[in-house]
DSSP file (Angstrom, degrees, kcal/mol; ACC not computed):
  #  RESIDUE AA STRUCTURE BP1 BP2  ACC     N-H-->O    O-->H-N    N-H-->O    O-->H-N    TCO  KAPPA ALPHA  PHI   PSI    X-CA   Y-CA   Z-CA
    1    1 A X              0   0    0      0, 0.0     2,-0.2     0, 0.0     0, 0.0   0.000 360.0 360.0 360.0 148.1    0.0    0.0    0.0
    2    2 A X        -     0   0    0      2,-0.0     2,-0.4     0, 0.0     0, 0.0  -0.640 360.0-167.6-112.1 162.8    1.4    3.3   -0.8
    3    3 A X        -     0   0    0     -2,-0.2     2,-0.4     4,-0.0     0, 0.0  -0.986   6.5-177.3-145.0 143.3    1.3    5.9    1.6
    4    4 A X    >>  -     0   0    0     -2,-0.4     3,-1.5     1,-0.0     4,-0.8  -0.920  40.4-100.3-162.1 144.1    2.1    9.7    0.9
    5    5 A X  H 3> S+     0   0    0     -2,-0.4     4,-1.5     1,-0.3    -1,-0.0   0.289 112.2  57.6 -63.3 -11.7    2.3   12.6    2.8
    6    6 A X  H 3> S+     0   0    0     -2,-0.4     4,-1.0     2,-0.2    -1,-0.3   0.858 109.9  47.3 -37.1 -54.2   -1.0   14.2    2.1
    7    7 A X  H <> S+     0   0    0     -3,-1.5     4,-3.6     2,-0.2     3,-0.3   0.873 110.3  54.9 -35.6 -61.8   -2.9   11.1    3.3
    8    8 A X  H  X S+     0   0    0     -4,-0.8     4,-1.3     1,-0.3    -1,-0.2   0.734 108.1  42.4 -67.2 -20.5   -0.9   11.1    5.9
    9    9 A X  H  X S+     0   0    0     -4,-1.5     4,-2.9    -3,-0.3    -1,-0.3   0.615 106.4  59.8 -67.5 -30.0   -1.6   14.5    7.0
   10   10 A X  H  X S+     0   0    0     -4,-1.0     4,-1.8    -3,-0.3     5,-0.4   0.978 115.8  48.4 -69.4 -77.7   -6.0   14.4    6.3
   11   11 A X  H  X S+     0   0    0     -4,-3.6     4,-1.4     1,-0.2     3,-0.5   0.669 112.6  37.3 -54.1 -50.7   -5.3   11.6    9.0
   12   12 A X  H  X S+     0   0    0     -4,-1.3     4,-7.1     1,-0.3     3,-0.5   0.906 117.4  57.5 -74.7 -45.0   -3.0   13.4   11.6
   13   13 A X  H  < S+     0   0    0     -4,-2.9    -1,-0.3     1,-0.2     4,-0.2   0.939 114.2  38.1 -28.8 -72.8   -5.5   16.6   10.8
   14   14 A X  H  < S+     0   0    0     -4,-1.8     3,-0.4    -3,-0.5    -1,-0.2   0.798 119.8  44.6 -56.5 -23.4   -8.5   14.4   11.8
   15   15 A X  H >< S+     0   0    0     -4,-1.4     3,-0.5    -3,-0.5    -1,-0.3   0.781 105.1  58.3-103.1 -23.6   -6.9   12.6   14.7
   16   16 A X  G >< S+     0   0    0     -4,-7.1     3,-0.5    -5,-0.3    -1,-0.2   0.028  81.1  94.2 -85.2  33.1   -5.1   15.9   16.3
   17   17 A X  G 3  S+     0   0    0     -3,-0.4    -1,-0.2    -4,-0.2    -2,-0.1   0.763  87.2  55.2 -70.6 -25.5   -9.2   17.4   16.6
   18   18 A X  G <  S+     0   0    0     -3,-0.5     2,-0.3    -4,-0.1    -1,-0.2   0.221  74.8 115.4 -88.1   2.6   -8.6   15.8   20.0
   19   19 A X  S <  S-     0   0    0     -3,-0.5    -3,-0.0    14,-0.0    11,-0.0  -0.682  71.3-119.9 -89.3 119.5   -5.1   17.9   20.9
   20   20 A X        -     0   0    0     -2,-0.3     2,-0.4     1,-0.1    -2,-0.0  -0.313  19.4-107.2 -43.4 142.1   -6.5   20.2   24.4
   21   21 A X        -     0   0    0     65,-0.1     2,-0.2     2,-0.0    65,-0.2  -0.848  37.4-122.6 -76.4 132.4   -6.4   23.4   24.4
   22   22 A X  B     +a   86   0A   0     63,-1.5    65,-4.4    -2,-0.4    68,-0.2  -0.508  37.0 166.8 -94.0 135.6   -3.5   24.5   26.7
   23   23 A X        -     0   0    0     -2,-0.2    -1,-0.1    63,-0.2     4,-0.1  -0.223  65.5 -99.0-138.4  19.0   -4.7   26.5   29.3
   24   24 A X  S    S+     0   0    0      1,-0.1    -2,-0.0     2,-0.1    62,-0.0   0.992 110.9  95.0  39.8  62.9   -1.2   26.1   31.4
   25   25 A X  S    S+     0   0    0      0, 0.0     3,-0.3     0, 0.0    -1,-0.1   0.295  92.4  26.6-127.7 -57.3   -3.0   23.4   33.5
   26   26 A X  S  > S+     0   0    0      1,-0.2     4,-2.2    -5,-0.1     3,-0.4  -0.285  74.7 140.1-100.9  49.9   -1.6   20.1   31.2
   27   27 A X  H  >  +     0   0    0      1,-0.2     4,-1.9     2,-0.2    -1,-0.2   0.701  63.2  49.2 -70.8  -7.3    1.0   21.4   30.1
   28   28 A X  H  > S+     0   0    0     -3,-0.3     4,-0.6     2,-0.1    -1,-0.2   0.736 114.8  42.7 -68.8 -24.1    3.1   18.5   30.3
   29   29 A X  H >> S+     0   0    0     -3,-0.4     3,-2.5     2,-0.2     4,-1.2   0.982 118.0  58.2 -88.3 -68.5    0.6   16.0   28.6
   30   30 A X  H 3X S+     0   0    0     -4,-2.2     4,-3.9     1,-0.3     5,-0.2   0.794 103.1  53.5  16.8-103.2    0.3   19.4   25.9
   31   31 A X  H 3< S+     0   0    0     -4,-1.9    -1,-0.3     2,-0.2    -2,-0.2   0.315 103.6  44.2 -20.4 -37.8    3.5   19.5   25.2
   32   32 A X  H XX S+     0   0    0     -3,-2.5     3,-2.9    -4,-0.6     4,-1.6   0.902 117.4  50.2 -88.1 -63.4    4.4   16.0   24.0
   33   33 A X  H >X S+     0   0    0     -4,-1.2     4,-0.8     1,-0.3     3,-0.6   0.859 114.2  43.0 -12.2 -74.0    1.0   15.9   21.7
   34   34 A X  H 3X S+     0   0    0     -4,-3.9     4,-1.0     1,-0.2    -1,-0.3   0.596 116.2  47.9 -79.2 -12.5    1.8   19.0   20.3
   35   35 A X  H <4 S+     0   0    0     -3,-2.9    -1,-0.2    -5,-0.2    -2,-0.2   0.765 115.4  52.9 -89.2 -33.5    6.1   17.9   19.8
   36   36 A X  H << S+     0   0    0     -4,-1.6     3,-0.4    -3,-0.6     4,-0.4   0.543 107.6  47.5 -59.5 -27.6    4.6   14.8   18.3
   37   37 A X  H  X S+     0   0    0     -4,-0.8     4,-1.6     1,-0.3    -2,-0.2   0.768 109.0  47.2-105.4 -47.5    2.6   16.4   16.0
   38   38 A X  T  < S+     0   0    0     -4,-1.0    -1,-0.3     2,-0.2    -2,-0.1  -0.422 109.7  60.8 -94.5  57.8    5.0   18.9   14.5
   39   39 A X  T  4 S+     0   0    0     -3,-0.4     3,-0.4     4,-0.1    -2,-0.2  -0.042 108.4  46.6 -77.7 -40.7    7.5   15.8   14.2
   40   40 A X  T  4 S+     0   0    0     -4,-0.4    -2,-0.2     1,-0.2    -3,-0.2   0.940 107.1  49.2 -62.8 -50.0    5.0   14.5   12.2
   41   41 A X  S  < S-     0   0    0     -4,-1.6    -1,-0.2     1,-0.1    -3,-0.1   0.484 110.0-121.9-112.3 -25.6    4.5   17.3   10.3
   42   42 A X  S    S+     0   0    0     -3,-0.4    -2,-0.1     3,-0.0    -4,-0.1   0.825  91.5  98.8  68.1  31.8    8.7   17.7    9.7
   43   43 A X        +     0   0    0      2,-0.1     3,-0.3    34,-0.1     4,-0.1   0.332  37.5  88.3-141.7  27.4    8.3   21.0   11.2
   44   44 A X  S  > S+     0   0    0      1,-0.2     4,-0.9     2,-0.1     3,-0.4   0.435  77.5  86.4 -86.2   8.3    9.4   20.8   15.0
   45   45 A X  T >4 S+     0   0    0      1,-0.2     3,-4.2     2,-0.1    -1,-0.2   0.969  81.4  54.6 -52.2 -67.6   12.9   21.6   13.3
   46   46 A X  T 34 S+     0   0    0      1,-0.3    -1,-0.2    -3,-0.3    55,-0.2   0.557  93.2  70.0 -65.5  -8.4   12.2   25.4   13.4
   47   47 A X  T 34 S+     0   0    0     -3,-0.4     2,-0.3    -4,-0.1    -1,-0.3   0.863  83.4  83.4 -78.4 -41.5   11.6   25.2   17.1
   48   48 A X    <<  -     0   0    0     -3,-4.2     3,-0.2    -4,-0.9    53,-0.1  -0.581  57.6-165.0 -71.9 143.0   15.8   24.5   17.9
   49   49 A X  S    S+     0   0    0     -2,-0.3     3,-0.2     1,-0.2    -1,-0.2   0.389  91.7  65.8 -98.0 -10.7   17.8   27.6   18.1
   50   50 A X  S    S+     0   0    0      1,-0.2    -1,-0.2     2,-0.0     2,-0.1   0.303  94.1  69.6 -86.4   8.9   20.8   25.9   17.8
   51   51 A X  S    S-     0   0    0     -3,-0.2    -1,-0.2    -6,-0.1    -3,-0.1  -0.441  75.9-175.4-108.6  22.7   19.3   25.2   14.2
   52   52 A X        -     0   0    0     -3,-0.2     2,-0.2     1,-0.2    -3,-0.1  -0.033  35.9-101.2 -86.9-175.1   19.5   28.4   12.7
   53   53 A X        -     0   0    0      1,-0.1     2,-0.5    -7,-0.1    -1,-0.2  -0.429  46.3-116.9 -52.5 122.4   18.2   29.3    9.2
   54   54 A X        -     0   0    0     -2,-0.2    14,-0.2     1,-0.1     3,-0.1  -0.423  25.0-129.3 -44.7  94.7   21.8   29.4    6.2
   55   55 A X        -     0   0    0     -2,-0.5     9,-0.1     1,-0.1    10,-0.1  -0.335  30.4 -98.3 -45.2 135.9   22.5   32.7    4.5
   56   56 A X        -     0   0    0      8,-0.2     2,-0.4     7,-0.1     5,-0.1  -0.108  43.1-163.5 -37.8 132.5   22.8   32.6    1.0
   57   57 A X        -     0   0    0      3,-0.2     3,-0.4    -3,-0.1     4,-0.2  -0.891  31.5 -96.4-104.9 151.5   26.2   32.4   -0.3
   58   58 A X  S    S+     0   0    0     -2,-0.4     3,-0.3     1,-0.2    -2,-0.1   0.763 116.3  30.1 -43.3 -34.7   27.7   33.1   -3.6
   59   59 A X  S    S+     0   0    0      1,-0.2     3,-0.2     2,-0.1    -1,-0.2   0.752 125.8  40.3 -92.6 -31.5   27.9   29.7   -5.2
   60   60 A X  S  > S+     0   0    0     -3,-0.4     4,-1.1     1,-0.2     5,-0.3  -0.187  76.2 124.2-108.7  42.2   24.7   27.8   -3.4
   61   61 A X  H  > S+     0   0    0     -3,-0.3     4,-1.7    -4,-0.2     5,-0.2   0.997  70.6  49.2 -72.4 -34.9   22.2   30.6   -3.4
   62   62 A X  H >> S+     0   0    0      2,-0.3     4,-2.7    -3,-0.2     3,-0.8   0.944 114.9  46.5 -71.9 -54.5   19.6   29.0   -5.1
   63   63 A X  H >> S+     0   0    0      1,-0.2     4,-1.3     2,-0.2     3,-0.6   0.948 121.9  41.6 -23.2 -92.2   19.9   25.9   -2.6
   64   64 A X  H 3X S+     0   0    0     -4,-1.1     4,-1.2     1,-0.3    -2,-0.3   0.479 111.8  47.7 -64.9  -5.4   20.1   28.3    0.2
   65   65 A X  H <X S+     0   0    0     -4,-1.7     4,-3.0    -3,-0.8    -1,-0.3   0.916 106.0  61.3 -92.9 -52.2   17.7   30.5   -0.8
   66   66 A X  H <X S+     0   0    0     -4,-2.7     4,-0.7    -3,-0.6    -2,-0.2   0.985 117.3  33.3 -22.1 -85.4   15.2   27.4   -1.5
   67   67 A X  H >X S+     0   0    0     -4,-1.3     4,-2.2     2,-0.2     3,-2.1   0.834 109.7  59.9 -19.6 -59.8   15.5   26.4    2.4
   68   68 A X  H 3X S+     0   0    0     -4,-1.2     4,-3.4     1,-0.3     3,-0.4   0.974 111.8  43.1 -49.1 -68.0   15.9   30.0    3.7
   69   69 A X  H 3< S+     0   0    0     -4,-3.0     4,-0.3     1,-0.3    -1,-0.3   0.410 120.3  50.4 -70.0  -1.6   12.1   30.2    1.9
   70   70 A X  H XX S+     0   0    0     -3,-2.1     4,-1.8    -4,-0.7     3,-0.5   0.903 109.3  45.2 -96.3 -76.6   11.3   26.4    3.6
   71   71 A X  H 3X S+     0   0    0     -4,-2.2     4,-3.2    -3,-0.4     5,-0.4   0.881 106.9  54.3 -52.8 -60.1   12.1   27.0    6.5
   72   72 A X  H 3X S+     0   0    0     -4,-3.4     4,-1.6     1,-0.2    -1,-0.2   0.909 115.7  48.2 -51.6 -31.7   10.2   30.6    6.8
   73   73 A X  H <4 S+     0   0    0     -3,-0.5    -2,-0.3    -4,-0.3     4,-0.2   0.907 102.7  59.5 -67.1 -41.7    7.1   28.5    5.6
   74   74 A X  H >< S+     0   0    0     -4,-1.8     3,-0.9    -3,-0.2     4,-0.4   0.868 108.4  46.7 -53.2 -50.1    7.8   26.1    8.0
   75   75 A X  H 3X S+     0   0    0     -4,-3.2     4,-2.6     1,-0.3     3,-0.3   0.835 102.8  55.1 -32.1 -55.1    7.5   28.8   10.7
   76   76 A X  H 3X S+     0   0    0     -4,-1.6     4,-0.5    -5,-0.4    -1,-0.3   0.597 112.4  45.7 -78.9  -9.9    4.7   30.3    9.9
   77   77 A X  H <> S+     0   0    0     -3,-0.9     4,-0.8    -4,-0.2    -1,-0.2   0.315 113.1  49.2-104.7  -2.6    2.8   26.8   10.0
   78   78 A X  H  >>S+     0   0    0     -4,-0.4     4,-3.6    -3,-0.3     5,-0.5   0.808 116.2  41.9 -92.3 -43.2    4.5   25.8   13.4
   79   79 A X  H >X5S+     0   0    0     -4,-2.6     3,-2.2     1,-0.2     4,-1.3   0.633 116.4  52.6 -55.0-106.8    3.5   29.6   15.1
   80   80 A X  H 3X5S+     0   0    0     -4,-0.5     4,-2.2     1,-0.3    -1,-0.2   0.300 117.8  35.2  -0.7 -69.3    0.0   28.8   13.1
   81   81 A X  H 3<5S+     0   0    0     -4,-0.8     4,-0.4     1,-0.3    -1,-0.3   0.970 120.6  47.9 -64.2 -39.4   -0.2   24.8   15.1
   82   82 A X  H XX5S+     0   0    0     -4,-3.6     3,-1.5    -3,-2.2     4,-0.9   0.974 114.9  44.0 -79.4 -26.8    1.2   25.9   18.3
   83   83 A X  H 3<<S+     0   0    0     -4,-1.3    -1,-0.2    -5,-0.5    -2,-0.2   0.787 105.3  60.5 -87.2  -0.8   -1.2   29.1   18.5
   84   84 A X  T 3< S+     0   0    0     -4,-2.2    -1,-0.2    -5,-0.2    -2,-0.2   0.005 102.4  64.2 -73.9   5.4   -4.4   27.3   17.4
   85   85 A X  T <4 S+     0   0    0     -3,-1.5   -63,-1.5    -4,-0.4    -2,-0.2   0.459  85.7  80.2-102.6 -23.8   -3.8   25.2   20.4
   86   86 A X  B  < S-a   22   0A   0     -4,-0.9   -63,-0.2   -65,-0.2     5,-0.1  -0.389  84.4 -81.8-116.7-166.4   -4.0   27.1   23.1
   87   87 A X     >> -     0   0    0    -65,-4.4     4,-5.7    -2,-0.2     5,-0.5  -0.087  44.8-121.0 -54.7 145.0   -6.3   28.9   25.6
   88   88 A X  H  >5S+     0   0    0      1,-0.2     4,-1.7     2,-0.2    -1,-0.1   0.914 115.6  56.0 -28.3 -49.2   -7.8   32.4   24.1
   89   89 A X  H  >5S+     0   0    0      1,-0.3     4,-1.4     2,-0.2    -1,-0.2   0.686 111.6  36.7 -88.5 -26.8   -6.4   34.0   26.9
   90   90 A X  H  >5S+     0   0    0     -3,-0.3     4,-2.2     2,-0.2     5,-0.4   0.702 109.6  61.8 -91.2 -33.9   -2.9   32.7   26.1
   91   91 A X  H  X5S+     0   0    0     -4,-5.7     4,-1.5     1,-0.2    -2,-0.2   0.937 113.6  44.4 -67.2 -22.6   -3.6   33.1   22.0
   92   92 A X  H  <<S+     0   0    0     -4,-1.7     4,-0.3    -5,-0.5    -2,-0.2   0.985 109.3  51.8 -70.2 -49.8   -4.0   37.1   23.2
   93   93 A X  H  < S+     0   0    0     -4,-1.4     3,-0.4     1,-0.2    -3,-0.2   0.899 127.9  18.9 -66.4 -71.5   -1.0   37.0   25.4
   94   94 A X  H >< S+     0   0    0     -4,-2.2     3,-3.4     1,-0.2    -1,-0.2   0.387  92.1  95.0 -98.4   4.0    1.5   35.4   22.3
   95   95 A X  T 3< S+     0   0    0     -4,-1.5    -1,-0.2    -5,-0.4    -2,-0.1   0.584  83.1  55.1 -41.8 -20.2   -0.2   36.1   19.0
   96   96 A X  T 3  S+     0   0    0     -3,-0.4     2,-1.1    -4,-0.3    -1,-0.2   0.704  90.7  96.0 -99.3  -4.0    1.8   39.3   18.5
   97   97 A X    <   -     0   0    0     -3,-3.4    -1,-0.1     1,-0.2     5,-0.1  -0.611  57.3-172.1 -99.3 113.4    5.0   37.0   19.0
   98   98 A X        +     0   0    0     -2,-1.1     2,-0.3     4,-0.1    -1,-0.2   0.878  53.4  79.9 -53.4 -40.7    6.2   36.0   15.6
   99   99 A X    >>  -     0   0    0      1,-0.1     4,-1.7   -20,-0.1     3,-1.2  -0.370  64.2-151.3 -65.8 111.9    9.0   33.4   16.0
  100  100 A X  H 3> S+     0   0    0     -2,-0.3     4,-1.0     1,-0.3    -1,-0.1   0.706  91.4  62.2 -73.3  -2.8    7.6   30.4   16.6
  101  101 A X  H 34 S+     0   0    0      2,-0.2     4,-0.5   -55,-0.2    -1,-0.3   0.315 104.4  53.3-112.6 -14.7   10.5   29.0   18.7
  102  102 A X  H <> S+     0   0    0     -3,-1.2     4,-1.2    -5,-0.1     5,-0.3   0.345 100.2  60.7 -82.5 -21.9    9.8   31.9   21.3
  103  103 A X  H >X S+     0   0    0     -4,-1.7     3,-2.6     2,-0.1     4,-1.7   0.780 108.9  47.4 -48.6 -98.7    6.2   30.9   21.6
  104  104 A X  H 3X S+     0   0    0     -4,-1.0     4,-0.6     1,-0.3    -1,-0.1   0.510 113.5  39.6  23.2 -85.7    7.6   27.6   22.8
  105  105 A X  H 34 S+     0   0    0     -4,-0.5    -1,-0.3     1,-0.3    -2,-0.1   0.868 107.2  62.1 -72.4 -24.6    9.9   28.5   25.2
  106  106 A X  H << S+     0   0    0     -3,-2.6    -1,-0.3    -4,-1.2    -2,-0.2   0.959 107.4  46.4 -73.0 -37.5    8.0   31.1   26.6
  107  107 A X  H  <        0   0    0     -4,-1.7    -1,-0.3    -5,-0.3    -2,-0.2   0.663 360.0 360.0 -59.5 -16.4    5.2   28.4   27.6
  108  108 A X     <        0   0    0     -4,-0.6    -1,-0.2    -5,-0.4    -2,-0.2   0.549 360.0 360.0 -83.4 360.0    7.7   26.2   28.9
């Protein structure tokens, strides 16, 4: 059976309807779901700071530039999962913070 990453996403979609909303009560229990989920997703990368995005250089730009523009997508859909998870009161408190990899810690 062939299996390909659309598919595989409609399920994760349908089966994370069930991820709490973090309300800094579960945040342990949260936490692993929601690390689990952007592992699935191949986008809890953007989260390490020791990770950071390549500048272009002369010879690889188009490879780096390709990433750079991967990676910024990747962001914006990791802020997106991890702030669609939580409590109102907490999407008000970190909604204005872009970086998704300060969301994060700052919940931690």
């Amino acid at each position: 059976m062939e299996h390909d990453s659309s598919s595989g996403i409609k399920m994760m979609n349908q089966e994370f309807v069930k991820l709490n909303c973090f309300d800094g009560i579960n945040d342990q229990r949260w936490k692993d779901k929601m690390m689990f989920l952007l592992t699935f997703l191949k986008i809890a990368y953007v989260l390490d700071i020791n990770q950071p995005a390549a500048e272009p250089k002369e010879g690889d730009f188009d490879q780096v530039k390709a990433t750079h523009v991967k990676r910024e997508e990747d962001e914006l859909l990791c802020r997106g999962h991890i702030l669609n998870s939580l409590s109102d009161r907490l999407f008000d408190l970190y909604s204005s913070i872009k970086s998704p990899s300060e969301i994060w810690n700052a919940l931690e």
